[in-house]
Phi, psi and omega in degrees: 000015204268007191249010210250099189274167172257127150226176171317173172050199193262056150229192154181170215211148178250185157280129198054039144209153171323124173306151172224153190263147148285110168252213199267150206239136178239159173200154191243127180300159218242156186276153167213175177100195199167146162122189194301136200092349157127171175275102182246145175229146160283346193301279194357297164299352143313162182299115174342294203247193160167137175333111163023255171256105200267161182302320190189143182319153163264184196281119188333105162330133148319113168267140174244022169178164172226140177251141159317329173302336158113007175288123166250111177276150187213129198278138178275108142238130199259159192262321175229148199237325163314118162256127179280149164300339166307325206261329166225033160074000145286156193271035202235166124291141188210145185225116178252092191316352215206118146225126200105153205217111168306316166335301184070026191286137183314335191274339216281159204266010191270343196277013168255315160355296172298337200281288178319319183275355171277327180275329175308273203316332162093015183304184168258147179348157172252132206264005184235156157315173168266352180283320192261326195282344169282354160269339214226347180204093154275104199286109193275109169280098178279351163265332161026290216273318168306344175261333209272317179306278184301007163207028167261122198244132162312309159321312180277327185262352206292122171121005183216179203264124165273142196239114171273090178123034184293319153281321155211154177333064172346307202249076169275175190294338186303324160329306171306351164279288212278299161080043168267329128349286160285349161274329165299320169310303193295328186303290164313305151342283172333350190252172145207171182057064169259186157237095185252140193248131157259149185259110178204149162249027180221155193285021189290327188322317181299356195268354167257028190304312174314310161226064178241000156279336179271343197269318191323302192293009172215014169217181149269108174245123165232177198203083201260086220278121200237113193218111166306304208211129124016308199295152157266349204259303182288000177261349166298318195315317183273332197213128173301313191205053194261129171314172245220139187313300160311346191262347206266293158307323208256012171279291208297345147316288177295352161272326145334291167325309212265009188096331203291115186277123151205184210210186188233093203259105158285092201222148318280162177263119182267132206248132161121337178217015171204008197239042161231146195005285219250006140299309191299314173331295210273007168269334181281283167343314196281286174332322169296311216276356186286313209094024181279165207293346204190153173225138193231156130226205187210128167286159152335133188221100184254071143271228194302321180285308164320291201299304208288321194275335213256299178341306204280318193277308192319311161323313203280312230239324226222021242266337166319323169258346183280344150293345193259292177317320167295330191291285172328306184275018188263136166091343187201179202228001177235163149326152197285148160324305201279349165278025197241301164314317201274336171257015173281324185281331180282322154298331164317311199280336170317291156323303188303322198299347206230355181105339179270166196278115170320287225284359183277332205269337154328281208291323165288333203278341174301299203284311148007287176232010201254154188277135162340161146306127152207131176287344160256041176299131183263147169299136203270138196250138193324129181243165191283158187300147188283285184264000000 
């Protein structure tokens, strides 16, 4: 360094090469995440840039309710509410009203979402873990539907799908309240020929049945009922404070019944405790006899954030398999080709055995999951079977 001069002002310079000036350096958080319904980041909905360095912590988010239970909802405010498939590498548009999930299912792939958008603002230390605080402190886009009227262009989602609830649960118990859901829904009312999907595992969704029946006659609506297992015993297991399976059927009943095309996405189907023969049967079996139009699943998706929370249950609930689960997952967030072939062929033959069409349940889980284009995608290479 003994070659490295100072000059006046804000530059400097080394030997043999040009001084150069610095001015204020801005930098953009790079997109992550991932897994059935997509990789989804909330940063998008955030302010586009932010300082470096910033001068000072920002100022504490406004709580706007509390529960004894210890949930605090807290208002988010955003500029933009849209994820494009460029920003998350899916072939949808996505829109989330909510970051953070009271529900609290062990697996979900989502819980890093809250972290990042808690270090974007740039705060003081967090006073819950981030596995509690994505459960325990939720954040409410209290503009959601008013941001959503003003920069939603028809033109721009056209040929591709909006999936409402890709990251955490729209109709969570905070829906009850907030009703931010449904104003995005009355918002959309205003278009016509879009293609829209929601993702929910609760029956509150029937509490909009009106309109999302009224949305049906002027768009493509499906409606996508998200149930691992049948067991009521085994989804506690799984899922903390998730509705209850039946209850889950007798939503997608009424909404089948009220007109409303929707299915049934088995997510994730967990392997070694939710993905054999005769659970899928009798979860498939209910959903036929609930009227759903179609059946999709998704295997399990473990990444970095998922593992910290679902590893620890698989030791307490499961202890037989989490070694195998370190073993399969180190290094990577899916499932093997071949367990992923071998459990495409046992749904396919479910689906025939029950009456649903391969090629609908094909084409939802495409709309789902299938990834943006990208040309420097590398060939993904075949791994040994998990189970």
């Amino acid at each position: 360094m003994s070659r490295l001069r100072r000059a006046a002002g804000p530059l400097f310079g080394l030997h043999q090469l040009h001084a150069m000036r610095v001015g204020t350096v801005r930098v953009r958080a790079g997109q992550r995440g991932g897994g059935a319904a997509g990789r989804q980041t909330e940063l998008g909905d955030l302010i586009p840039q932010s300082p470096l360095l910033p001068s000072s912590p920002a100022a504490p988010l406004p709580v706007l309710d509390e529960r004894s239970r210890g949930t605090k909802f807290i208002r988010l405010p955003v500029r933009s509410v849209l994820n494009n498939p460029a920003s998350t590498g899916m072939g949808f548009w996505s829109i989330n009203p909510y970051v953070g999930c009271e529900f609290g299912c062990t697996y979900c792939y989502a819980r890093d979402t809250h972290r990042w958008t808690m270090e974007r603002r740039g705060g003081g230390p967090a006073a819950l873990p981030a596995w509690e605080a994505f459960e325990k402190e939720i954040l409410v886009k209290t503009d959601v539907a008013e941001v959503l009227a003003r920069t939603l262009k028809p033109a721009q989602v056209a040929g591709h799908t909006l999936v409402i609830g890709t990251a955490t649960d729209p109709y969570q118990p905070a829906e009850r309240q907030f009703r931010l859901t449904r104003r995005i829904l009355e918002v959309l009312r205003s278009y016509h020929g879009l293609s829209i999907g929601i993702i929910t595992k609760s029956p509150l969704i029937t509490r909009d049945l009106d309109l999302l029946q009224a949305l049906s006659q002027r768009h493509e609506v499906s409606i996508n009922i998200s149930l691992a297992t049948a067991d009521r015993r085994l989804a506690r297991r799984l899922e903390l404070r998730s509705p209850i399976p039946e209850a889950r059927l007798r939503a997608l009943r009424r909404l089948t019944e009220g007109g409303v095309y929707a299915g049934l996405l088995v997510a994730p189907i967990i392997p070694g405790v939710t993905d054999d023969w005769a659970g899928l049967a009798r979860l498939i079996e209910a959903a036929k006899e609930a009227g759903a139009r179609y059946v999709v699943g998704s295997a399990l998706r473990l990444g970095p954030a998922a593992r910290h929370r679902f590893l620890p249950l698989l030791e307490q609930e499961f202890p037989e398999l989490a070694e195998r689960y370190r073993r399969h997952y180190a290094g990577k967030d899916h499932v093997s080709q071949s367990y992923q072939d071998a459990l495409t062929r046992r749904l396919r033959a479910l689906q025939q055995a029950f009456g649903f069409s391969v090629d609908e349940g094909r084409r939802r889980r495409r709309q789902l999951e299938e990834p943006a284009p990208r040309k420097d995608a590398a060939a993904s290479v075949e791994q040994v079977v998990l189970l």
